[in-house]
C-alpha positions in Angstrom: -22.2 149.8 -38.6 -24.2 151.0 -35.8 -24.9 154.9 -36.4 -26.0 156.2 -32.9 -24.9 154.6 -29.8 -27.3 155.5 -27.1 -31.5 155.9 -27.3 -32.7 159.5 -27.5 -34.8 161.9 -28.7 -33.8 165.6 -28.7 -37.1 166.6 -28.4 -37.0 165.2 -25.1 -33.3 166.5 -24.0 -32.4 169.3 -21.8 -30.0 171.6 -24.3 -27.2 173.8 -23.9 -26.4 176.2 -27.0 -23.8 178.2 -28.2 -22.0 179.6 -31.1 -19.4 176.7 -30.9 -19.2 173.2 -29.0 -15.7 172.8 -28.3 -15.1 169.0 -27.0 -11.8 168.4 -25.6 -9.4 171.0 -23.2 -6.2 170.6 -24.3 -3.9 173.0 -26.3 -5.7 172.8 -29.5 -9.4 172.9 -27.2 -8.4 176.0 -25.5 -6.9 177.9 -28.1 -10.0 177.4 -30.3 -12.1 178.5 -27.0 -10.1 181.5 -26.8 -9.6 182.7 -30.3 -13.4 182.1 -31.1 -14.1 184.1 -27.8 -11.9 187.1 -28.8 -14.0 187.1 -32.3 -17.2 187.5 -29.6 -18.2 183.7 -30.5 -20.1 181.6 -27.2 -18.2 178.6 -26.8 -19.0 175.5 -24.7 -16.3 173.7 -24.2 -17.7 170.0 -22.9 -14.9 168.0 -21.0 -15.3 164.4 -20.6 -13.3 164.3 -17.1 -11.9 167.4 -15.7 -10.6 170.4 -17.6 -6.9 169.6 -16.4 -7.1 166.1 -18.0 -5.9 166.1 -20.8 -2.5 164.9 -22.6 -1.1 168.5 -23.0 -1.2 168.6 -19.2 1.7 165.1 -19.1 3.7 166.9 -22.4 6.9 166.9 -21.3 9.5 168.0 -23.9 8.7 171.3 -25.3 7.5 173.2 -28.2 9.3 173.6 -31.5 9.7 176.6 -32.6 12.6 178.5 -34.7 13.2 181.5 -32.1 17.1 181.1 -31.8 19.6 182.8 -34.3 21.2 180.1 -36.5 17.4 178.7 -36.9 14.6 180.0 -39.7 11.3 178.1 -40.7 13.0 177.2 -43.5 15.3 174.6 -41.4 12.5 173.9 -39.3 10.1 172.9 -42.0 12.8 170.5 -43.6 13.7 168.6 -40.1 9.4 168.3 -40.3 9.3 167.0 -43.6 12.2 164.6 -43.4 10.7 163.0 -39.9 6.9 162.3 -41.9 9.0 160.5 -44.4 7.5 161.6 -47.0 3.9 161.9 -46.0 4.0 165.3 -44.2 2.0 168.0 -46.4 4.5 170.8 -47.4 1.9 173.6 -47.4 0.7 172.5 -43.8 4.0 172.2 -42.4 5.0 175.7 -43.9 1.8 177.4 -42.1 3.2 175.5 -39.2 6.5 176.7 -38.6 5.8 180.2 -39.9 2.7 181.0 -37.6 4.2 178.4 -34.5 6.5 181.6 -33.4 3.6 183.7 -32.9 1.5 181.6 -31.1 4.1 181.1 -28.4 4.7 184.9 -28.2 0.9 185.1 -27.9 0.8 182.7 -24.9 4.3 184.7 -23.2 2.0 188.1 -23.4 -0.4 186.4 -21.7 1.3 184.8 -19.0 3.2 182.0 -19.9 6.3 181.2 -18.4 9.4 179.8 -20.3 12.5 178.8 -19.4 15.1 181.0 -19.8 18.8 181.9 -20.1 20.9 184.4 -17.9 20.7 186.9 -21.0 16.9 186.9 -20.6 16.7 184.7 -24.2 14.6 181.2 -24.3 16.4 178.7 -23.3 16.5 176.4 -26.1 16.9 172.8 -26.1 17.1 170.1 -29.2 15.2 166.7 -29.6 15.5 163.8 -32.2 15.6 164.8 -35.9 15.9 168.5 -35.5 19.3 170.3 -36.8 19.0 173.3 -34.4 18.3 173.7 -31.0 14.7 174.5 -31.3 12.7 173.4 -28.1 10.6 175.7 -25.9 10.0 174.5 -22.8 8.8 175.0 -19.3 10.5 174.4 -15.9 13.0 171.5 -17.4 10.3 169.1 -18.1 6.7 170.3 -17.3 6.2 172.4 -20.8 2.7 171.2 -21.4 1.6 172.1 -17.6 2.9 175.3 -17.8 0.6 175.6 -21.8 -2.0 174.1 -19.9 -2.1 176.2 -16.8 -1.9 179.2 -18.9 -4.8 178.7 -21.9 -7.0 177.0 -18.7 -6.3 181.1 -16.8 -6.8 182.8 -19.9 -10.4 180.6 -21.1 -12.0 180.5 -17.5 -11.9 184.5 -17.2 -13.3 184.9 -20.4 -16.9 185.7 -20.3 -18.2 183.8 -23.1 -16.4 180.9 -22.8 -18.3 177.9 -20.5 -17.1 174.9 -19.1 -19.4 171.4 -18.9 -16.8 168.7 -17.0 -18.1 165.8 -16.4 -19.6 165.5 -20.4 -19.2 162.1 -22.4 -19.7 163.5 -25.9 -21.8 160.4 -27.4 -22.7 161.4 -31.1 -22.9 164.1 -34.0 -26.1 165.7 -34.7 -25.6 165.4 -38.6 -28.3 166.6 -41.0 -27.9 167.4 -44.9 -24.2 167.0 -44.5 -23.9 169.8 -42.0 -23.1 169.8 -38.1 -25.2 171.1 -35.7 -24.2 170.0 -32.4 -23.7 166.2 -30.3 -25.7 164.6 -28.1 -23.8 163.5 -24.3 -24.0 161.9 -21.0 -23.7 165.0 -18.8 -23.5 163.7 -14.9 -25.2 161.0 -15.4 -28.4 162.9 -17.8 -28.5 162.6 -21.3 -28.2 166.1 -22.7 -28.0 168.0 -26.5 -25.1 170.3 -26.9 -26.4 172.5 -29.7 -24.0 174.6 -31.6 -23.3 176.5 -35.3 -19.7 174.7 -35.2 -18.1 172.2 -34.0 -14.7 171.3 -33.0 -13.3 167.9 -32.0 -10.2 168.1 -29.8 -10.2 165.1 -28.1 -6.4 164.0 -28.0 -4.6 160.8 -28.8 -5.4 157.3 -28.7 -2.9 155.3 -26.5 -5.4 153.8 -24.1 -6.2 151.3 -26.8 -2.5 150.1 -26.0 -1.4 148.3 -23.1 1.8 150.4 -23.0 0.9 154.2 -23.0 2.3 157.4 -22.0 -1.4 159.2 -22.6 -3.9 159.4 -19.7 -7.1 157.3 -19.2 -9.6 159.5 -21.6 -6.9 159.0 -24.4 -9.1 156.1 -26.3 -9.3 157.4 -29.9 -12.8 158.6 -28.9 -12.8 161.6 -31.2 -12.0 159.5 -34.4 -14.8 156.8 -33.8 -17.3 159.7 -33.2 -16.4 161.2 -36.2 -16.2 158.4 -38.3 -19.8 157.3 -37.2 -21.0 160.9 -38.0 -19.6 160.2 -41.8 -16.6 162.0 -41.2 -13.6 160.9 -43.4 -10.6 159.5 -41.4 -6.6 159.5 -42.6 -3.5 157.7 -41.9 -4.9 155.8 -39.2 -2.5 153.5 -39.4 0.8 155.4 -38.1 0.6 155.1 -34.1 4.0 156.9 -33.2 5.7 154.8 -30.3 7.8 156.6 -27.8 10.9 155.4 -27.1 11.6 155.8 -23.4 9.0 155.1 -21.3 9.3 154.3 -17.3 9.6 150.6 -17.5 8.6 149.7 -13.7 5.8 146.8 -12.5 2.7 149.3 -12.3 4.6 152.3 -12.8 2.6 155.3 -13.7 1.9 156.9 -17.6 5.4 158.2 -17.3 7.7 159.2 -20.0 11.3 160.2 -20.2 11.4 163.1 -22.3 13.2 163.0 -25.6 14.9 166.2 -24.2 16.6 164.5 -21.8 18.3 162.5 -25.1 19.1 166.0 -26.1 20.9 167.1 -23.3 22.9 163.8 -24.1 21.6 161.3 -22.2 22.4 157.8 -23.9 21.1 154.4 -24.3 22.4 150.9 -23.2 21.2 147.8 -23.6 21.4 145.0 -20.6 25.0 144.5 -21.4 25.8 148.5 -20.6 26.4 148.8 -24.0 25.7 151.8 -25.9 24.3 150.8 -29.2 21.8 154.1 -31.3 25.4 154.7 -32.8 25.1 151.7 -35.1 22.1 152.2 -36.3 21.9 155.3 -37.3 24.0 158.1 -37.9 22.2 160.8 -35.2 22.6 158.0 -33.0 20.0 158.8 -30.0 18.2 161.9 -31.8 17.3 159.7 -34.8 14.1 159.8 -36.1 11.6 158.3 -33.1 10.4 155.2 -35.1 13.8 154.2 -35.5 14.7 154.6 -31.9 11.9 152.9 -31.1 12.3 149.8 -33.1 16.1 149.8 -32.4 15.3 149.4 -28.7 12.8 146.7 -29.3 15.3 145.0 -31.3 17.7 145.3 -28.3 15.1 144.0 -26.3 14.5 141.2 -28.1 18.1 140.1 -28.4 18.3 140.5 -24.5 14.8 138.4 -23.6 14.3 141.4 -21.8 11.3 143.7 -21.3 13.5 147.0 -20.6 16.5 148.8 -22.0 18.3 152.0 -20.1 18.7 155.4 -20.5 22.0 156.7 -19.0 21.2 160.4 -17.6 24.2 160.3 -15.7 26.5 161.1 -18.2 25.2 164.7 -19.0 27.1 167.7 -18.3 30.6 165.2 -18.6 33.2 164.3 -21.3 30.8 161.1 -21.9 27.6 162.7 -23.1 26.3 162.3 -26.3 27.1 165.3 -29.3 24.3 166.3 -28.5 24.5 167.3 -25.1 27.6 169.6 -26.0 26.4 172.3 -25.4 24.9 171.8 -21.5 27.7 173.5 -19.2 29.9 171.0 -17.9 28.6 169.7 -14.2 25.2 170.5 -14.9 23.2 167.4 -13.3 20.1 165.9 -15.0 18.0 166.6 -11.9 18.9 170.2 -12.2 17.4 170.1 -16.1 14.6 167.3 -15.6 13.0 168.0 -12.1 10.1 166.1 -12.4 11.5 163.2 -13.9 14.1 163.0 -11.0 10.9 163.7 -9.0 9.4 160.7 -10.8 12.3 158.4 -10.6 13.3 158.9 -6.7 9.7 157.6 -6.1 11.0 154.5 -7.5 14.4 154.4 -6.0 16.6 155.7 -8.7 18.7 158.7 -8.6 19.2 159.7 -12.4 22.2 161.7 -11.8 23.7 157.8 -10.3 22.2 155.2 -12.3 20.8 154.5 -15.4 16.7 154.4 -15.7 15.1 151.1 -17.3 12.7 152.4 -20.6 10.8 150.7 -22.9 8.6 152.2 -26.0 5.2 152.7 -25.4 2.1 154.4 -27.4 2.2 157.7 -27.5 0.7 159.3 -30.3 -1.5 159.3 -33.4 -0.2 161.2 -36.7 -3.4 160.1 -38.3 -7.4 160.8 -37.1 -9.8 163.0 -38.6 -9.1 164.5 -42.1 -9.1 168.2 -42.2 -7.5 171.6 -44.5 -5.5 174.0 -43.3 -8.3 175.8 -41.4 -9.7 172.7 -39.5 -12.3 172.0 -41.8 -13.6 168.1 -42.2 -15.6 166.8 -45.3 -18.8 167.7 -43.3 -20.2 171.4 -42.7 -19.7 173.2 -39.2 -17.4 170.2 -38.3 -14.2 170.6 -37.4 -10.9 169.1 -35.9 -7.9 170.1 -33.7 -4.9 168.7 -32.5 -4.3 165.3 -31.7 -7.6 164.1 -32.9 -7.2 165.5 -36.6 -4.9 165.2 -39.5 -4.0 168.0 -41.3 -1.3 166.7 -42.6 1.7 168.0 -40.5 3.0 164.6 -39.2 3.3 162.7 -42.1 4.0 158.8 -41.4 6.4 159.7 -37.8 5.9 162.9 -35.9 9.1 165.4 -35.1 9.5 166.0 -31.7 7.7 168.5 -30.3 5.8 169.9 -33.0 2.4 168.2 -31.3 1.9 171.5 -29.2 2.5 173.4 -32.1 0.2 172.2 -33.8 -2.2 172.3 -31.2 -1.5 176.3 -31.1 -1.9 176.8 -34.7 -4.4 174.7 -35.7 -6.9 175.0 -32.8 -6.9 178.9 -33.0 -6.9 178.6 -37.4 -10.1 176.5 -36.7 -11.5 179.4 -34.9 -10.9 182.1 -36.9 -12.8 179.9 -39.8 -16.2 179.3 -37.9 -16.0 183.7 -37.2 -15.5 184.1 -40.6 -18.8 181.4 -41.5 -20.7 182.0 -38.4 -23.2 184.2 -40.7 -24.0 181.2 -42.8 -24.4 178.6 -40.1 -27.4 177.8 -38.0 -27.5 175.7 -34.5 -30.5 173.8 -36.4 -33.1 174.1 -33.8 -35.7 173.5 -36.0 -34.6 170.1 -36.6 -34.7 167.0 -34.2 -33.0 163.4 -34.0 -33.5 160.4 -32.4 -32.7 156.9 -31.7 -34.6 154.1 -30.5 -35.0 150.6 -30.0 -31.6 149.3 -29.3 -31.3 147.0 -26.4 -29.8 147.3 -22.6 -26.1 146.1 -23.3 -25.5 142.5 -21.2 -23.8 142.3 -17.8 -20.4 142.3 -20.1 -17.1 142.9 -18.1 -16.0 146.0 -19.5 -12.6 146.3 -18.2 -12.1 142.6 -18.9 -12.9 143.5 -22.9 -10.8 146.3 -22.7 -7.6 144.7 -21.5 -8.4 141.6 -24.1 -8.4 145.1 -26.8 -5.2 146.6 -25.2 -3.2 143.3 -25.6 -4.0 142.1 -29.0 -2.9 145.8 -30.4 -0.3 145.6 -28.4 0.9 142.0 -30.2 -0.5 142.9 -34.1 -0.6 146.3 -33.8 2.9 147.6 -32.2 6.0 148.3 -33.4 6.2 145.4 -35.2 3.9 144.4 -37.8 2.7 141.4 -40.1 -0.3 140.3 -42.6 -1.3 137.6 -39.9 -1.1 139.6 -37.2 -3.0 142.4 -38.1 -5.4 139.9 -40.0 -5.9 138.2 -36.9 -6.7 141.6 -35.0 -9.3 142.3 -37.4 -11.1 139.2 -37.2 -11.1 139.5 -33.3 -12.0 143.6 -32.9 -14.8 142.5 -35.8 -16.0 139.7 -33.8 -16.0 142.3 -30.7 -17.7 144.9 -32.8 -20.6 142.6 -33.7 -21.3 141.6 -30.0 -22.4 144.8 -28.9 -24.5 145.6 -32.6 -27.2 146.7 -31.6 -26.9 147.4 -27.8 -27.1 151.0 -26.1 -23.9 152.4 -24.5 -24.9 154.6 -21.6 -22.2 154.1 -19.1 -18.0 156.0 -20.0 -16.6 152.5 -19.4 -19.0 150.8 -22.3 -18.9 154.3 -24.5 -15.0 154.0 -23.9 -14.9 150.4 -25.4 -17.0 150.9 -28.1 -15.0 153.9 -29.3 -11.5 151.5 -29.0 -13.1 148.9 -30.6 -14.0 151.2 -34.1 -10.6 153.6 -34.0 -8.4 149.8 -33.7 -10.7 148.6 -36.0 -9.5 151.9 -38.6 -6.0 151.1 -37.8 -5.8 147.9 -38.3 -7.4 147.8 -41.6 -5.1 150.7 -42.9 -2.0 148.9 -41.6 -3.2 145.9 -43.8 -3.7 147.9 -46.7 0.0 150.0 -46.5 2.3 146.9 -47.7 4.9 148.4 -46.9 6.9 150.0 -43.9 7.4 154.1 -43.5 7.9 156.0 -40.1 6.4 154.7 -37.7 4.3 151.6 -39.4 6.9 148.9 -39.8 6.0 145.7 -41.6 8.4 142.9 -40.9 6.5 141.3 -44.3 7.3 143.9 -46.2 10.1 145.9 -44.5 11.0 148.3 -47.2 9.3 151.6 -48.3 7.8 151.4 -51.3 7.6 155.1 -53.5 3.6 153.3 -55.1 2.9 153.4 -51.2 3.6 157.4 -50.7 0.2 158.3 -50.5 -2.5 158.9 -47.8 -5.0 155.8 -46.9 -8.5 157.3 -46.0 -11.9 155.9 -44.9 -15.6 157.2 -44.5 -18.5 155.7 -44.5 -22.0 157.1 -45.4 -25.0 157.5 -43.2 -28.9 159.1 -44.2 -29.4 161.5 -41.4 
């Protein structure tokens, strides 16, 4: 496997140094930024777009967190644990829900605004698989713009925190097993970013899907980065699959919230029918890989490529159970503004007509293999977020606990590299470089890319089967092989190259998991299997 993907030499490179390269600007980006700034840490904090890019900016639904009276960690730590299906790590999931509270109170001190009830408490909605109302959230439906908004305030007044936008993190400087900073594409210049620590928070991976709620620098970048550096990856093979998704001709990244299922919203298939009732027993807040694939099977039936979700039964006598405790009259526009927002652009009033949905890729339980500090199997290298597995999510994230996460882990991450910062060293002294691979062919990028997007849509979905997935390989290998030996200069070729090696990851971890749990469902083998509870990892081993 190709180890670098660009020529360079840093001897020759323009260099930015800091204590900490911080690649990636959502929750878990910012909160490491901030916490390692507080512990008087430089941080550079490289952003491949724009700083407000990033898929905390589109989180809708909330954060879970155990603030009301009838809740305790305790109850939220099982409702965690029972949604990974028996892959969520107990210890990690404890730190979780014991430290999440905090956090959020953190943010509130510093200017984050949540919703609230006429008593002055948090207004506190429920999402699929939790037993409590639980859910933090911001303006009805814009949570993770209010999180952003307020870690972006907080980080760009704080004096030792730096911004690069613009910044297409390339490659890992890797040397003796430790980390000492990444080589980019900075506005067009080939640049080193040389730090004592680094932390990869680079998001999800649903750009390598034709259906996605994520935003275009959501390609699995930070995984395939990693992975080429000789970092160890895990449960790659557990994509979770949103269930309700706008479902309009070249509608936008769009999801309807799983809160608005909370407030007891319900879904029909084409016939009108109602139908989560006989499939499970928590009918539209069941776990999300069962939603998901109960849709899909609706679908199916139907020869149709949408379902609905009925929003205009909350606040009435018709609402699911769990919308029983919305006052009666309240309107879904009145709880969801920008959805309604989103919607009216496209003709539909949710508080008069049901919304066509559909599942699409929404987010990766697996990536990067870190502890419970952020750590990875390599020295001054560490993960955050999205991009990482600690262990929280298990096989099928809960709803909501992805900001959480975000908040614990990015800031835990921090306090780590203070602690270590003593021992670590930006390894000036040493140099890297990479020569001699060719100027890639006149290849039509986007063309690839779509070719990519559709055949994991098909063998990699929600549905899965030996000759699918078998078939993907063969093709993403064929793909990978092509471009062996050519440089990547350009985001759109770097951006394909990374999709190629994180689909490659999943799809050879779905072929080794015969079985199906949370969110991997093989129709070959459709039953759990207790010799298949167990974590599926990959490295792979490079002489730097």
């Amino acid at each position: 496997m190709q180890r670098y993907l660009m020529n360079f030499s840093t001897k020759d490179m323009p260099v930015m140094r800091s204590d900490v390269l911080i690649v990636g600007s959502g929750v878990a980006g910012l909160s490491a930024a901030w916490a390692a700034a507080k512990k008087g840490l430089s941080v550079l904090v490289a952003v491949r777009d724009e700083v407000t890019d990033s898929n905390t900016n589109k989180a809708q639904g909330g954060i879970a967190a155990s603030f009301g009276e009838d809740d305790n960690p305790e109850l939220h730590l099982k409702d965690t644990l029972v949604a990974g299906a028996g892959l969520s790590d107990e210890n990690i999931s404890r730190i979780t829900v014991t430290e999440g509270p905090e956090r959020i109170k953190e943010l509130m001190e510093n200017g984050a605004v949540f919703d609230r009830n006429a008593d002055g408490s948090l207004a506190l909605g429920r999402e699929g698989c939790h037993c409590r109302n639980r859910i933090v959230h911001a303006k009805g439906d814009a949570t993770g713009a209010e999180v952003a908004r307020s870690l972006i305030e907080i980080t760009r007044v704080e004096p030792l925190i730096r911004f690069v936008e613009h910044t297409y993190v390339v490659d890992l400087l890797i040397s003796d097993g430790r980390c000492y900073g990444a080589v980019a594409i900075h506005e067009g210049q080939k640049v080193q970013l040389r730090a004592k620590a680094v932390v990869i928070a680079t998001g999800g991976l649903g750009r390598i899907f034709c259906h996605t709620t994520n935003p275009e620098g959501a390609t699995g970048s930070g995984a395939a980065l990693c992975y080429r550096a000789g970092a160890e990856v895990e449960d790659m093979e557990f994509v979770q699959f949103h269930p309700t998704a706008l479902a309009f001709p070249d509608c936008p990244n769009f999801l309807i919230s799983e809160a608005v299922r909370g407030a007891g919203a319900i879904l029909r298939n084409m016939k009108g029918e109602r139908f989560m009732p006989k499939y499970h027993e928590m009918a539209e807040l069941a776990p999300r890989d069962v939603v998901a694939r109960c849709i899909f099977k609706e679908m199916q039936e139907a020869g149709s490529d949408h379902i609905y979700i009925d929003a205009t039964v909350i606040g009435t006598d018709q609402c699911s159970d769990a919308g029983k405790t919305v006052p009666k009259g309240k309107k879904a526009s009145e709880l969801f503004p920008m959805i309604a927002e989103t919607c009216r652009e496209y003709g539909i009033d949710i508080d008069k007509e049901p919304v066509p949905i559909a599942p699409a890729a929404h987010y990766m339980m697996g990536g990067v293999k870190t502890d419970e500090m952020g750590r990875t199997n390599i020295k001054g290298l560490y993960a955050a977020g999205e991009a990482a597995c600690t262990g929280l999510q298990g096989a099928n994230r809960l709803a909501s606990n992805s900001l959480l996460e975000g908040l614990v882990f990015g800031r835990r991450a921090a306090l780590d590299i203070s602690d270590r910062i003593d021992a670590l060293g930006d390894g000036m002294g040493l140099s890297w470089s990479s020569g001699g691979l060719r100027h890639v062919a006149d290849d039509d990028t986007k063309k690839e890319t779509v070719k990519l997007q559709q055949l994991m849509e098909k063998d990699l979905g929600i549905r899965r089967n030996r000759d699918g997935i078998q078939e993907a390989i063969d093709v993403l290998e064929n793909m990978q092989e092509h471009y062996a030996g050519f440089e990547a200069e350009k985001y759109d070729m770097l951006d394909l190259r990374g999709r190629i090696q994180t689909s490659l990851l999943i799809a050879k971890a779905a072929l080794r998991r015969e079985e199906s749990r949370g969110a991997h469902y093989r129709s070959d083998f459709p039953e759990k299997n207790d010799k298949w509870k167990k974590h599926i990892s990959d490295s792979i081993s490079f002489s730097d």
